[in-house]
mmCIF file as gemmi writes it, N, C-alpha and C atoms, coordinates in Angstrom:
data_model
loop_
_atom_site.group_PDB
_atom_site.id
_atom_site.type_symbol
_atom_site.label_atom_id
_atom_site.label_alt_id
_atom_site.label_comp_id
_atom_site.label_asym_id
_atom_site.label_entity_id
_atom_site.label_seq_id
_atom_site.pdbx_PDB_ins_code
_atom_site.Cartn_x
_atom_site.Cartn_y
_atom_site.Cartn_z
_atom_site.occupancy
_atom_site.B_iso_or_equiv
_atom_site.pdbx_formal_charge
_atom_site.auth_seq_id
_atom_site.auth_asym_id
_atom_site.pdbx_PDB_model_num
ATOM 1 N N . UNK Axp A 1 ? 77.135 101.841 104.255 1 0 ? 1 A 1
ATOM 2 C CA . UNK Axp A 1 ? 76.906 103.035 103.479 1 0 ? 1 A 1
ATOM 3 C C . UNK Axp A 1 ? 78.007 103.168 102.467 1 0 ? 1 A 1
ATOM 4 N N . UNK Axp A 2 ? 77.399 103.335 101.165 1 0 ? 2 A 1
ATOM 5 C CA . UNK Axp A 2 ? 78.965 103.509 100.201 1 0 ? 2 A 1
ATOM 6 C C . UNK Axp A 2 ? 79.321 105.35 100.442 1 0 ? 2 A 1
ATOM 7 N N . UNK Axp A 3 ? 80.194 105.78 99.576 1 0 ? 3 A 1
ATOM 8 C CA . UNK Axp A 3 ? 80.753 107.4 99.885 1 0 ? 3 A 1
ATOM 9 C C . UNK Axp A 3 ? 80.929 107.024 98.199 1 0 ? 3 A 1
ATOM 10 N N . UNK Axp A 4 ? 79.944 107.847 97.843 1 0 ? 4 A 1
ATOM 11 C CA . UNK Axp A 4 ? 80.548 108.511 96.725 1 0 ? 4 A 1
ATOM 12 C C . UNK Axp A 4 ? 81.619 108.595 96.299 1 0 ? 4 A 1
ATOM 13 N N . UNK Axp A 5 ? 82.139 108.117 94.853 1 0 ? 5 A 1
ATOM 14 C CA . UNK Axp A 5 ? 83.658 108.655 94.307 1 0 ? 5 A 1
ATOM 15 C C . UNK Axp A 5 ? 83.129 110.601 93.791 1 0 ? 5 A 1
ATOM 16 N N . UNK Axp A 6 ? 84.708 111.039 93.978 1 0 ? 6 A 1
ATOM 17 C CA . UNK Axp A 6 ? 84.886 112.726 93.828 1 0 ? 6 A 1
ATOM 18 C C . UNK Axp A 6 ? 84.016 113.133 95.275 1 0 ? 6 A 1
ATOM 19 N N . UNK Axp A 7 ? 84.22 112.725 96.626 1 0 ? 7 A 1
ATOM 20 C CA . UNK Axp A 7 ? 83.985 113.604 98.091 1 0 ? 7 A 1
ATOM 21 C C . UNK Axp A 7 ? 84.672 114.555 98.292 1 0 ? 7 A 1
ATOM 22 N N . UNK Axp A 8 ? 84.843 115.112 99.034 1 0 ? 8 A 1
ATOM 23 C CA . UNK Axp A 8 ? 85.855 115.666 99.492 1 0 ? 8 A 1
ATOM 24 C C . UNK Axp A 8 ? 85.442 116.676 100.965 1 0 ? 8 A 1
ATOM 25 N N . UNK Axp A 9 ? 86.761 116.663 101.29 1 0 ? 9 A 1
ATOM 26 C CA . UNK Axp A 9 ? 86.719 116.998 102.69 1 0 ? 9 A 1
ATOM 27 C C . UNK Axp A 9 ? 85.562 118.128 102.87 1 0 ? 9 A 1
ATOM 28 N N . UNK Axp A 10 ? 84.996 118.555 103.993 1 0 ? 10 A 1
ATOM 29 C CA . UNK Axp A 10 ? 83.551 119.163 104.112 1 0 ? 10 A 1
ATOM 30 C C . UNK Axp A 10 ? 82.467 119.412 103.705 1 0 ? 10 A 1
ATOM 31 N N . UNK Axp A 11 ? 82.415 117.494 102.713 1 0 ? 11 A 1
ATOM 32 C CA . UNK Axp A 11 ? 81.165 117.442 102.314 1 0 ? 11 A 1
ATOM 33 C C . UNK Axp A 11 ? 80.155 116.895 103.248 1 0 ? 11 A 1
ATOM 34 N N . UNK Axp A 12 ? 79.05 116.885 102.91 1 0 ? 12 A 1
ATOM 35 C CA . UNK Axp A 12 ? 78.452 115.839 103.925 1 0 ? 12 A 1
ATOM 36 C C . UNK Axp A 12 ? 77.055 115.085 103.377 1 0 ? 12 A 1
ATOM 37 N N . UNK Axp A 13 ? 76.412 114.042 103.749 1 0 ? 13 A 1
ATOM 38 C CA . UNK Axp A 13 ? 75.932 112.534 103.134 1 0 ? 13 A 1
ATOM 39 C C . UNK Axp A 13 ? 74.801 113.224 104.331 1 0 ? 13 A 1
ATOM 40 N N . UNK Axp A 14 ? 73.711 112.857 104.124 1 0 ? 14 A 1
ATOM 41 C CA . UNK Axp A 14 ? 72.647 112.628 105.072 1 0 ? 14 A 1
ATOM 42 C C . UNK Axp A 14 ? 71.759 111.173 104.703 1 0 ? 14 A 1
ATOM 43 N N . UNK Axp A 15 ? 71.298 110.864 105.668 1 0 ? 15 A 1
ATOM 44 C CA . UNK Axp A 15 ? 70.442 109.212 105.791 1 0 ? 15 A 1
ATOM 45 C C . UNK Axp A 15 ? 69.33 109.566 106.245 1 0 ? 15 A 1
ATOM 46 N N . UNK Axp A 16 ? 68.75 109.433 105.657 1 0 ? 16 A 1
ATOM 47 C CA . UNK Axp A 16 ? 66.908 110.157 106.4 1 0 ? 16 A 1
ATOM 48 C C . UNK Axp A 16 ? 66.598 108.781 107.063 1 0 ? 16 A 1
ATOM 49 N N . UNK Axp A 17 ? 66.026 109.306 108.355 1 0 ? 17 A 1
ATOM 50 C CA . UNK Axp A 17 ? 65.85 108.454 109.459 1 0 ? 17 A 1
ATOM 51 C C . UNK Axp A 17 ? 66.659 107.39 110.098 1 0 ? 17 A 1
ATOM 52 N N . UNK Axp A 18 ? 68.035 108.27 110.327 1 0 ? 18 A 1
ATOM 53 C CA . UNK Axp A 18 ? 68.77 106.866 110.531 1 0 ? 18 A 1
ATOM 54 C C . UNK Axp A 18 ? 69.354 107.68 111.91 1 0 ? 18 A 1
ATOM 55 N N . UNK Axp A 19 ? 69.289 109.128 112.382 1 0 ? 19 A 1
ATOM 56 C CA . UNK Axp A 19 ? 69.543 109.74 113.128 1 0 ? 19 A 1
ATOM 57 C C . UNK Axp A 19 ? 68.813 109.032 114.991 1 0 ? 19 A 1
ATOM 58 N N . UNK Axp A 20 ? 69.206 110.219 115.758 1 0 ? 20 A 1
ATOM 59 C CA . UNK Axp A 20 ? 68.536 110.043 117.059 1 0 ? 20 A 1
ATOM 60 C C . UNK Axp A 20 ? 67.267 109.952 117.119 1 0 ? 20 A 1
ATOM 61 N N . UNK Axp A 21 ? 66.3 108.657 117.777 1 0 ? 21 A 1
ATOM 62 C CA . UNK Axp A 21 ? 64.815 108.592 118.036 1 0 ? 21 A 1
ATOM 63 C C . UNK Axp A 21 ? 64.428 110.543 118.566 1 0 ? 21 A 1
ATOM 64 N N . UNK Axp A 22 ? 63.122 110.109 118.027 1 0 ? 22 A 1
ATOM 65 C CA . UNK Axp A 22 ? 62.345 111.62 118.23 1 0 ? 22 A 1
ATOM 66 C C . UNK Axp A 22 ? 61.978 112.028 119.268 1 0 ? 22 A 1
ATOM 67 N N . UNK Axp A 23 ? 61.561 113.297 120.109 1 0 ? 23 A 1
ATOM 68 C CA . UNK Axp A 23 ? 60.835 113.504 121.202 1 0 ? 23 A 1
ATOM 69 C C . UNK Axp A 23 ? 59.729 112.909 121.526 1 0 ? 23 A 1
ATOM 70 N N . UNK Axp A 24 ? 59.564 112.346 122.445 1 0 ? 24 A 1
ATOM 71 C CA . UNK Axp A 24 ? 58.153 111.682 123.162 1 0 ? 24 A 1
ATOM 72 C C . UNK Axp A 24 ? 57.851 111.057 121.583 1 0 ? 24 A 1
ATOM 73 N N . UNK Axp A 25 ? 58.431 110.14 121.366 1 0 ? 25 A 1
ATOM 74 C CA . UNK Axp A 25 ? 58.124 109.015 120.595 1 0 ? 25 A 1
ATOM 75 C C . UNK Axp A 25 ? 57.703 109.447 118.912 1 0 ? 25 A 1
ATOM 76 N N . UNK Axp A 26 ? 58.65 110.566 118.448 1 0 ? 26 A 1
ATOM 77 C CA . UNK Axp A 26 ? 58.792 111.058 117.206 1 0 ? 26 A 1
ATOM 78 C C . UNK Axp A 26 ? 59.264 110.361 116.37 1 0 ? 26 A 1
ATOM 79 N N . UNK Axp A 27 ? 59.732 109.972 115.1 1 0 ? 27 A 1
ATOM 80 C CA . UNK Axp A 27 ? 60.19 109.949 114.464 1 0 ? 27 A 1
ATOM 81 C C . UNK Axp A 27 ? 61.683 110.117 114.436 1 0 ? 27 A 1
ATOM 82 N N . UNK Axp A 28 ? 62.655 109.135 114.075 1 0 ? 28 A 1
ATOM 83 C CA . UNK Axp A 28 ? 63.569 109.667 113.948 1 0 ? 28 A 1
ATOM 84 C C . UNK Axp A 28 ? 64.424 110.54 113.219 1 0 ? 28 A 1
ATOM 85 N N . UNK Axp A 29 ? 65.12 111.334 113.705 1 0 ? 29 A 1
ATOM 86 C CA . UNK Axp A 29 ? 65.714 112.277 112.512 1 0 ? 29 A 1
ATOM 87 C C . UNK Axp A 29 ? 67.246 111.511 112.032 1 0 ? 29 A 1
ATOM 88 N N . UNK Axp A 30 ? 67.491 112.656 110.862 1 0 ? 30 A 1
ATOM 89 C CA . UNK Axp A 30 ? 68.69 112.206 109.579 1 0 ? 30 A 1
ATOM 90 C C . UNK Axp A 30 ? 69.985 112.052 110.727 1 0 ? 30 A 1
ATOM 91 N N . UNK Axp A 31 ? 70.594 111.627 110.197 1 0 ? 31 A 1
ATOM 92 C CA . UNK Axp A 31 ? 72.29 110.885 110.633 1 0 ? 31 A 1
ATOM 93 C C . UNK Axp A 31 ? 72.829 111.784 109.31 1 0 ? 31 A 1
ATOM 94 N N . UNK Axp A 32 ? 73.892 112.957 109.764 1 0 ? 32 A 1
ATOM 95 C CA . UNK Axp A 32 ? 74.461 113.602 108.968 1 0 ? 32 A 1
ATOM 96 C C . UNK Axp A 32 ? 76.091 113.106 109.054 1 0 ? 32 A 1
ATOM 97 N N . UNK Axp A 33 ? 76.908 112.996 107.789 1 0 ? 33 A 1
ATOM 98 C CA . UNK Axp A 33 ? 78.059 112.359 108.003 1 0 ? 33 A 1
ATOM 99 C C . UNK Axp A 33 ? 78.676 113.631 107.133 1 0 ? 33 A 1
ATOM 100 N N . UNK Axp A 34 ? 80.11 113.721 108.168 1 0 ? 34 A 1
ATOM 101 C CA . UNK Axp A 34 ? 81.121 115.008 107.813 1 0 ? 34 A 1
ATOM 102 C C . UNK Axp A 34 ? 82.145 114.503 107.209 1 0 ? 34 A 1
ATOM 103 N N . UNK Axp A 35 ? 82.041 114.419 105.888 1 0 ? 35 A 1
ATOM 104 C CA . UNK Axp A 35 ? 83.592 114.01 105.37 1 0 ? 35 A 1
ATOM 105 C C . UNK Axp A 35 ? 85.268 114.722 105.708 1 0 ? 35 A 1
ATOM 106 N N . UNK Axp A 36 ? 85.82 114.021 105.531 1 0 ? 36 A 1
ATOM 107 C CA . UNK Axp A 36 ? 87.329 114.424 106.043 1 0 ? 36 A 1
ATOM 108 C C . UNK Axp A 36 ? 88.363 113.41 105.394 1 0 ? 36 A 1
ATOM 109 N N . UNK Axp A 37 ? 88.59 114.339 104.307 1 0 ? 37 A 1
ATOM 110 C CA . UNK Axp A 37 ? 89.401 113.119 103.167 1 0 ? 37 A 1
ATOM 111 C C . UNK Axp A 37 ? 90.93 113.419 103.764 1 0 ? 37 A 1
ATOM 112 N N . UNK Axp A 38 ? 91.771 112.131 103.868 1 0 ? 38 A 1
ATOM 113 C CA . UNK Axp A 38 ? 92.946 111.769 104.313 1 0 ? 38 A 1
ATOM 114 C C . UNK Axp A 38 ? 93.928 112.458 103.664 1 0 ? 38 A 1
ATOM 115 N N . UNK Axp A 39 ? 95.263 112.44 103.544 1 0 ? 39 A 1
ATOM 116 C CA . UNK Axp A 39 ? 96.14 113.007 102.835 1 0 ? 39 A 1
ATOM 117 C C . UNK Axp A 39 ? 96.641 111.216 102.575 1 0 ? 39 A 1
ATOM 118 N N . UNK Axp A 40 ? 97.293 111.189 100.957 1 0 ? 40 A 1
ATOM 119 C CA . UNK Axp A 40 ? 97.799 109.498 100.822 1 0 ? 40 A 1
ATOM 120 C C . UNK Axp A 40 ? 99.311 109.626 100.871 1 0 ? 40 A 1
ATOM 121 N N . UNK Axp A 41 ? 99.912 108.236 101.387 1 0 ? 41 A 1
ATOM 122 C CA . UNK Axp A 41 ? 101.525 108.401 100.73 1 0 ? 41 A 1
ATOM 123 C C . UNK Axp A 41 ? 101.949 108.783 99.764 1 0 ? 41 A 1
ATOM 124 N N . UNK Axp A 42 ? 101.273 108.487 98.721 1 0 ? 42 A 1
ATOM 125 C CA . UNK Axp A 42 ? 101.593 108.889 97.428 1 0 ? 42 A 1
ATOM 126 C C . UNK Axp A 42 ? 101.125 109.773 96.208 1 0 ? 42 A 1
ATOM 127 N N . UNK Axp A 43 ? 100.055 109.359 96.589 1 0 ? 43 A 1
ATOM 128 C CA . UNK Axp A 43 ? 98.8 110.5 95.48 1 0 ? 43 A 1
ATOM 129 C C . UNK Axp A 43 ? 98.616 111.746 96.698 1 0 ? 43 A 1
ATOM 130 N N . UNK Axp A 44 ? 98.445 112.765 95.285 1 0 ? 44 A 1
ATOM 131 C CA . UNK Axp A 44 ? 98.197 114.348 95.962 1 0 ? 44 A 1
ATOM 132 C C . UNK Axp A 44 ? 96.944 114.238 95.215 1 0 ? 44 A 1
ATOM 133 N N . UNK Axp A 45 ? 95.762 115.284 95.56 1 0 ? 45 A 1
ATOM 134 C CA . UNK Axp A 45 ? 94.52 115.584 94.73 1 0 ? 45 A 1
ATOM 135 C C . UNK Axp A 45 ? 94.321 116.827 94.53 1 0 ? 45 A 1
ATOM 136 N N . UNK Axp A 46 ? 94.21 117.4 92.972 1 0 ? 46 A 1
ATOM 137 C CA . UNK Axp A 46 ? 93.794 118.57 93.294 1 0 ? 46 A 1
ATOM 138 C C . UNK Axp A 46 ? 92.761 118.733 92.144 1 0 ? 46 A 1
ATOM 139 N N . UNK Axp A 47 ? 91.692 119.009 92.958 1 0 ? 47 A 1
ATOM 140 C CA . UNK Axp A 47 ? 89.892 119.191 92.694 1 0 ? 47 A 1
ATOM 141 C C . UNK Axp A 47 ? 89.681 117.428 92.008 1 0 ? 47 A 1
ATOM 142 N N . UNK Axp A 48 ? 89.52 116.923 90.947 1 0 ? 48 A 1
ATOM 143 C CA . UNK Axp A 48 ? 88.693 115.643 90.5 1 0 ? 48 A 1
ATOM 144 C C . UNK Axp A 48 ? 90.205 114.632 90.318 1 0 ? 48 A 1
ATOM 145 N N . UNK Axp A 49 ? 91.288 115.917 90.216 1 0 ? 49 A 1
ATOM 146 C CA . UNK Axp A 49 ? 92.267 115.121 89.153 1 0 ? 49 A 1
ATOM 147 C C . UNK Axp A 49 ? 93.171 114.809 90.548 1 0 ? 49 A 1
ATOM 148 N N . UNK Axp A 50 ? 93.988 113.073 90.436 1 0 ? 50 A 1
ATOM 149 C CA . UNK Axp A 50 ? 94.825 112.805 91.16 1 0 ? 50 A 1
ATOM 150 C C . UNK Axp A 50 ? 96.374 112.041 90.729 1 0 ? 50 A 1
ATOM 151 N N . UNK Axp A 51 ? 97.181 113.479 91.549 1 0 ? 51 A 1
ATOM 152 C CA . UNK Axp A 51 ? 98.595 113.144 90.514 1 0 ? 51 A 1
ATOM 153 C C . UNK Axp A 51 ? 99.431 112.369 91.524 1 0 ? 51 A 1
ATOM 154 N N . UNK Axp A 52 ? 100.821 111.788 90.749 1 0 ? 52 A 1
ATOM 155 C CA . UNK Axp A 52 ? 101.802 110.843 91.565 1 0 ? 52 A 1
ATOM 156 C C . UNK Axp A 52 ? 103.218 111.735 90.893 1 0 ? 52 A 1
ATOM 157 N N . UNK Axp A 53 ? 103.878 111.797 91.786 1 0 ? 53 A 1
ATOM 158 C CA . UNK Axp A 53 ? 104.916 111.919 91.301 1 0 ? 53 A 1
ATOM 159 C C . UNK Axp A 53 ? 106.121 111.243 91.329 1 0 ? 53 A 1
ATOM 160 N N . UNK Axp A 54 ? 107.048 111.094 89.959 1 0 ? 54 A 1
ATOM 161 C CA . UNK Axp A 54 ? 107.688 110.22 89.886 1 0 ? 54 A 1
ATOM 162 C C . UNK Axp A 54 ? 109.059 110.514 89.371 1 0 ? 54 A 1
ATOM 163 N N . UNK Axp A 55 ? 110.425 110.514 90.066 1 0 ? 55 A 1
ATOM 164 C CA . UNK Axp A 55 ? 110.703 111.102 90.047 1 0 ? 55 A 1
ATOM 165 C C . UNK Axp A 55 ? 111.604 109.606 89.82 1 0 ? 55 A 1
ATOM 166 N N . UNK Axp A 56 ? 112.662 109.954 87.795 1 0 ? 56 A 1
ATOM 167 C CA . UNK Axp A 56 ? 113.37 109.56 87.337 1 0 ? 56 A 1
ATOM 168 C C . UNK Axp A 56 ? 114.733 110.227 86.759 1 0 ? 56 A 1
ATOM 169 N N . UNK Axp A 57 ? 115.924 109.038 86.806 1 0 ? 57 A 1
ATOM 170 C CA . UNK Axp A 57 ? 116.911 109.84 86.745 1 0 ? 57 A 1
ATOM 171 C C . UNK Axp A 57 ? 117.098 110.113 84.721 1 0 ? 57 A 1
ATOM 172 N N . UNK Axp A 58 ? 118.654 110.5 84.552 1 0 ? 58 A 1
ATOM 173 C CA . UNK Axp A 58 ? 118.705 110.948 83.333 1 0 ? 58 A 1
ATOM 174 C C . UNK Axp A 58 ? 118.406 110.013 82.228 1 0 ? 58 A 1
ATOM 175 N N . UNK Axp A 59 ? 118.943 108.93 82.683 1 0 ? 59 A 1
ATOM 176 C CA . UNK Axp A 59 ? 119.239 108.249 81.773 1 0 ? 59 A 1
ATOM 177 C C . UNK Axp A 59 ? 117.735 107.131 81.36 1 0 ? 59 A 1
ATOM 178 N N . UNK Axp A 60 ? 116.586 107.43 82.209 1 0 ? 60 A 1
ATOM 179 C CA . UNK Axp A 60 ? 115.797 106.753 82.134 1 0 ? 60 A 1
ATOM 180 C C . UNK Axp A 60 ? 115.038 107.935 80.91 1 0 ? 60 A 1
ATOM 181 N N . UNK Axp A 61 ? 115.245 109.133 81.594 1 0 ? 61 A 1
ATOM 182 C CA . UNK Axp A 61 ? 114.116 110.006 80.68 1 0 ? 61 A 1
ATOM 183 C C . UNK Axp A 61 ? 114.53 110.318 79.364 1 0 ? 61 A 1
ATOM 184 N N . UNK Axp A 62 ? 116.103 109.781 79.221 1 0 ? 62 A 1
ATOM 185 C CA . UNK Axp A 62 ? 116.775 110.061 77.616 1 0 ? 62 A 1
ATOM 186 C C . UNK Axp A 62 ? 116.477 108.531 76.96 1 0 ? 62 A 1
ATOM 187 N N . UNK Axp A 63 ? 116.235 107.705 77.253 1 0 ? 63 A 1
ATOM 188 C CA . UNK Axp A 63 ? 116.121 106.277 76.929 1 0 ? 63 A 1
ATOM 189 C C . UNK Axp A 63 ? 114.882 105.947 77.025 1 0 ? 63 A 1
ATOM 190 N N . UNK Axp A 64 ? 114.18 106.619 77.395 1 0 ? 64 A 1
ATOM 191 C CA . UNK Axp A 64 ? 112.358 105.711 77.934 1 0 ? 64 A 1
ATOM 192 C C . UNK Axp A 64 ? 112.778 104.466 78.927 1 0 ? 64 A 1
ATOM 193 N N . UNK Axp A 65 ? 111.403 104.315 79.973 1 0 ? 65 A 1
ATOM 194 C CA . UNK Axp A 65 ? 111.436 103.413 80.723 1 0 ? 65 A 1
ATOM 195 C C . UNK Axp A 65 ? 110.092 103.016 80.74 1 0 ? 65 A 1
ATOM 196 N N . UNK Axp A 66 ? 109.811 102.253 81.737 1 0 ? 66 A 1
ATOM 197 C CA . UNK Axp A 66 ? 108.366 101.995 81.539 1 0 ? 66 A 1
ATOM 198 C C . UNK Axp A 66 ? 108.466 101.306 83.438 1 0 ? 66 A 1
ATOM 199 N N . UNK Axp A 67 ? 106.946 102.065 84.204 1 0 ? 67 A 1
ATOM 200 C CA . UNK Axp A 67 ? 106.829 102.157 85.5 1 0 ? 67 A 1
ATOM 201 C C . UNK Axp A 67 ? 105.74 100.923 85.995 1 0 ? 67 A 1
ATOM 202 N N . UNK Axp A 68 ? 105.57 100.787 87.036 1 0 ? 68 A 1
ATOM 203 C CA . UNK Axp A 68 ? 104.271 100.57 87.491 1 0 ? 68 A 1
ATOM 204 C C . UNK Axp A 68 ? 103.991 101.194 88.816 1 0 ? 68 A 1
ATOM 205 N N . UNK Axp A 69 ? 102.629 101.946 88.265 1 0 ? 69 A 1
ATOM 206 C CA . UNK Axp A 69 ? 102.282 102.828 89.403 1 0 ? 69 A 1
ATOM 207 C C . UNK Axp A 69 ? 101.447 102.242 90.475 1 0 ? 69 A 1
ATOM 208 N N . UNK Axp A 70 ? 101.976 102.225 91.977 1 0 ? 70 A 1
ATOM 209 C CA . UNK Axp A 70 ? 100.963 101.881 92.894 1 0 ? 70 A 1
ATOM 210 C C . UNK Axp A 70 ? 99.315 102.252 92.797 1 0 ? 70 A 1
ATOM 211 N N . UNK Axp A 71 ? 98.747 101.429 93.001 1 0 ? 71 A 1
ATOM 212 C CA . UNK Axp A 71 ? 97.509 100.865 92.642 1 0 ? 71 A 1
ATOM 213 C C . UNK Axp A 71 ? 96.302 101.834 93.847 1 0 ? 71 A 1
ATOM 214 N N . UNK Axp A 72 ? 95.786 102.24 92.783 1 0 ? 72 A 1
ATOM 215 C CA . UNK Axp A 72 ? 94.311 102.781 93.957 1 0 ? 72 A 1
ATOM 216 C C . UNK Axp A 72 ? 93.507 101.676 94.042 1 0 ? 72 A 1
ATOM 217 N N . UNK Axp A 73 ? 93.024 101.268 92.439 1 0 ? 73 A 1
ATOM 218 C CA . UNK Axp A 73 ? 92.021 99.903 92.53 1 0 ? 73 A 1
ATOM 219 C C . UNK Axp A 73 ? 93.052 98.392 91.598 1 0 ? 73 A 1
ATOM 220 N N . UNK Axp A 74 ? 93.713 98.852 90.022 1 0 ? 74 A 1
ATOM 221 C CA . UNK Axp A 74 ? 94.294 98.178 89.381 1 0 ? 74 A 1
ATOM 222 C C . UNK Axp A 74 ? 95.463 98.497 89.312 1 0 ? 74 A 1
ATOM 223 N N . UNK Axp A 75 ? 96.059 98.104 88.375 1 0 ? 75 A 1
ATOM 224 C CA . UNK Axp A 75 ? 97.702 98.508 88.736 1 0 ? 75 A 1
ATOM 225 C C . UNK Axp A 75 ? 97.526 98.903 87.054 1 0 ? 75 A 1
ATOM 226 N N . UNK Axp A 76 ? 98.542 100.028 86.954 1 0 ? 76 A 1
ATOM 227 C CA . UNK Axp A 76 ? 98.689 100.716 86.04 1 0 ? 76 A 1
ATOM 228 C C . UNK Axp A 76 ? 99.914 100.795 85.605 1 0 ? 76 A 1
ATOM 229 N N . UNK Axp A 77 ? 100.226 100.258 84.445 1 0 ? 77 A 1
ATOM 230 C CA . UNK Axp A 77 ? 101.699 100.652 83.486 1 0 ? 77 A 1
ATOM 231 C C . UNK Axp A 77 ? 101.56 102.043 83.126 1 0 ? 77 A 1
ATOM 232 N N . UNK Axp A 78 ? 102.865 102.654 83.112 1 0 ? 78 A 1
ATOM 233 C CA . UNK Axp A 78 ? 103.187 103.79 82.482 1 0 ? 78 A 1
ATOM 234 C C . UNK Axp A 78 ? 104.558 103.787 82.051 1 0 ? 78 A 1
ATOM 235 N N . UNK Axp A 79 ? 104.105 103.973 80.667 1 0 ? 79 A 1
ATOM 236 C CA . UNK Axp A 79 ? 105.713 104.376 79.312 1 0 ? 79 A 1
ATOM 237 C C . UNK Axp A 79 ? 106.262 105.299 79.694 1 0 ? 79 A 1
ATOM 238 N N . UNK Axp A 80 ? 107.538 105.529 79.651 1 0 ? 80 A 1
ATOM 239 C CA . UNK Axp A 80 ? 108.12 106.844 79.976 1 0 ? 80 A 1
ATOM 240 C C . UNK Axp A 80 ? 108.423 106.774 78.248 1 0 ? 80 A 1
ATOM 241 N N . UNK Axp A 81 ? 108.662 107.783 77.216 1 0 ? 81 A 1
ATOM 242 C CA . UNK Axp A 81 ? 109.293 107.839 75.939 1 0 ? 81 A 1
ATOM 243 C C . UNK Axp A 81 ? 110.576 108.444 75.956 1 0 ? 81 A 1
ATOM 244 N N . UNK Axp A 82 ? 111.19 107.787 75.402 1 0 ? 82 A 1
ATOM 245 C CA . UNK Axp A 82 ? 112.775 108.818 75.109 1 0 ? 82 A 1
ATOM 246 C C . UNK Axp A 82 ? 112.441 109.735 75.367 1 0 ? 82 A 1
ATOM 247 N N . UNK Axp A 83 ? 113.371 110.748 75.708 1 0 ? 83 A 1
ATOM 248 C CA . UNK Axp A 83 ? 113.513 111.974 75.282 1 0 ? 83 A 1
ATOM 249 C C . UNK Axp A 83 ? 112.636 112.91 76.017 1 0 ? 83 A 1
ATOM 250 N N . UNK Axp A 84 ? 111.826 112.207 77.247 1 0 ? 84 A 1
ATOM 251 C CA . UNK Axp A 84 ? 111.281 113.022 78.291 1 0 ? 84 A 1
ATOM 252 C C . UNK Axp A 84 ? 111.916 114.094 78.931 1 0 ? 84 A 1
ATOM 253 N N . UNK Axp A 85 ? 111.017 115.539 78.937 1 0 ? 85 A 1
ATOM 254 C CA . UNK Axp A 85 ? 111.673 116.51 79.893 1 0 ? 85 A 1
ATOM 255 C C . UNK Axp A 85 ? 111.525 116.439 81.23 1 0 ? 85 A 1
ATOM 256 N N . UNK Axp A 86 ? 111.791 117.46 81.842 1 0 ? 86 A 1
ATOM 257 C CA . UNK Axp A 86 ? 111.93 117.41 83.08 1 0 ? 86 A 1
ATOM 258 C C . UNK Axp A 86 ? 110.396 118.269 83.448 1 0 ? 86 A 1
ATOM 259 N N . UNK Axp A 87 ? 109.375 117.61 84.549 1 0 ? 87 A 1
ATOM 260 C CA . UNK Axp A 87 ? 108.2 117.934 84.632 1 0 ? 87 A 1
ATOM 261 C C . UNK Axp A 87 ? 107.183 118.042 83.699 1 0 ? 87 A 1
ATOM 262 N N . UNK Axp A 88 ? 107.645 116.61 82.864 1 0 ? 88 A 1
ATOM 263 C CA . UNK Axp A 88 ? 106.285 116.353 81.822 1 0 ? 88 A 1
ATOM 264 C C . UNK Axp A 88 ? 105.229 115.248 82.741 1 0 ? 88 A 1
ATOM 265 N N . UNK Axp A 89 ? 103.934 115.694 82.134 1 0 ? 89 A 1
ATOM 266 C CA . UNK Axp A 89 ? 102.763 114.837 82.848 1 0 ? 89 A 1
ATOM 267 C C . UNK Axp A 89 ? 102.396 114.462 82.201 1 0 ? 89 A 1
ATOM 268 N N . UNK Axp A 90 ? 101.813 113.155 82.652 1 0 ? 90 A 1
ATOM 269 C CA . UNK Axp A 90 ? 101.366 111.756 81.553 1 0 ? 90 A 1
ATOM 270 C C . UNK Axp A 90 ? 100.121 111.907 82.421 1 0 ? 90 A 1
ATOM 271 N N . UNK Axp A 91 ? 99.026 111.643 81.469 1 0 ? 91 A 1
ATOM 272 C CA . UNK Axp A 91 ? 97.534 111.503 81.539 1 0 ? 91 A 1
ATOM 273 C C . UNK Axp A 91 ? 96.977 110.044 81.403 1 0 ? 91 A 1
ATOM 274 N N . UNK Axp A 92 ? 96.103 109.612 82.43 1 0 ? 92 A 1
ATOM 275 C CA . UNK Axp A 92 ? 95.655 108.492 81.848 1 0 ? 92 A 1
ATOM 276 C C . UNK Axp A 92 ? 94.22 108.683 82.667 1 0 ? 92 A 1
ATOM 277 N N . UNK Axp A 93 ? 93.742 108.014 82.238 1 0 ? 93 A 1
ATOM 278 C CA . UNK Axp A 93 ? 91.774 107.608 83.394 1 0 ? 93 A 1
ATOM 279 C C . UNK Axp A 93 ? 91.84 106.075 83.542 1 0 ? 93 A 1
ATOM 280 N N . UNK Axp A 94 ? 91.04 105.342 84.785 1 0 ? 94 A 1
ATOM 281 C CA . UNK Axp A 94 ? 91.454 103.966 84.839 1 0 ? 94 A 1
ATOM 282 C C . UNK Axp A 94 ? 90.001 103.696 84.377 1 0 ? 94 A 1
């Protein structure tokens, strides 16, 4: 069974006829599945959007650096630019 990307915890998937055989030789009924999304080491989620936090010292955010962020599916570069403040967020979609 695949799970949908964007689940989230107390959703739920039904399978028509994949449930318990029927009374006196019914039909079987749906197989209902209760999602229960994990908490990750690293990524937090909140509603579609999923953030990392990354936490650099001075001299990286007055100079630019450039990261690589642990991987959900690909691995992702991220630029830091000179002159970064403190609790700026970088946007990307993979």
């Amino acid at each position: 069974m695949k799970i949908p990307a964007g689940v989230n915890s107390g959703n739920q998937i039904g399978i028509r006829g994949e449930g318990d055989a029927g009374a006196r030789g019914g039909p079987s009924g749906d197989l209902i599945i209760n999602i229960s999304v994990q908490k990750h080491e690293f990524f937090r989620r909140e509603g579609d959007d999923i953030y990392y936090e990354l936490p650099i010292n001075f001299a990286q955010a007055a100079l630019g650096t450039e990261f690589v962020i642990p991987p959900l599916e690909d691995e992702i570069k991220i630029k830091i630019p000179p002159g970064c403040q403190n609790g700026a967020t970088f946007r990307f979609q993979e």
